[in-house]
N, C-alpha and C positions, 0 to 999 in steps of 0.2 A: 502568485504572479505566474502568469505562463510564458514562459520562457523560449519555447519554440512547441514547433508540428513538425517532428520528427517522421519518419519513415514507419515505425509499429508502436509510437507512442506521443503523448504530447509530456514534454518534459516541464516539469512546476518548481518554483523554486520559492520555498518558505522560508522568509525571513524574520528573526525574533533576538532580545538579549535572556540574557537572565542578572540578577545579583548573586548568583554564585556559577560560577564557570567552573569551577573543583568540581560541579556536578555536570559537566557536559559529555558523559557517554551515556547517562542514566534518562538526562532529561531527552538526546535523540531517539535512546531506545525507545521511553515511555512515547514520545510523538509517533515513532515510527509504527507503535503496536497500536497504538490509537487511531491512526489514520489507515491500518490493514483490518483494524474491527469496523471501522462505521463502513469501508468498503465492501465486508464480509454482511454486514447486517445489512446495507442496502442492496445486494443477490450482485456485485459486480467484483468481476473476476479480476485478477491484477495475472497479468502474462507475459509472457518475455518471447520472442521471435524466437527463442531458442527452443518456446516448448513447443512441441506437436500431439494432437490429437487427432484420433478419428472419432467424431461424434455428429449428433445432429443439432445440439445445440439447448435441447430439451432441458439436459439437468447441467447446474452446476458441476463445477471438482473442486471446489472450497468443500475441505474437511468438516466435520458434522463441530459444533461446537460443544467442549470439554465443560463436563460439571466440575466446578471448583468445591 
């Protein structure tokens, strides 16, 4: 759901249950890392107003991805 169009972001807000909530810092984690990989894999950067660069726009700054 998109929730608003904020000022340097548009804020989303995912709503879900599970049957077991004893697991709910494991399951946000796993979401959270899931939804910064398909972001990472489709070349789109996730930013925060707070960061700054000087570039041209050419290359990414997402980190190379880690062999497991």
């Amino acid at each position: 759901m998109v929730k608003s169009l904020d000022d340097f972001y548009i804020n989303y807000e995912i709503n879900c249950h599970t049957k077991n909530p004893e697991k709910g810092a494991l399951i946000y984690s796993l979401l959270h890392e899931s939804i910064k990989n398909e972001l990472h894999n489709a070349g789109i950067e996730i930013l925060s107003p707070h960061y700054n660069a000087v570039r041209d726009g050419s290359v990414l700054t997402v980190p190379p991805r880690k062999c497991a």
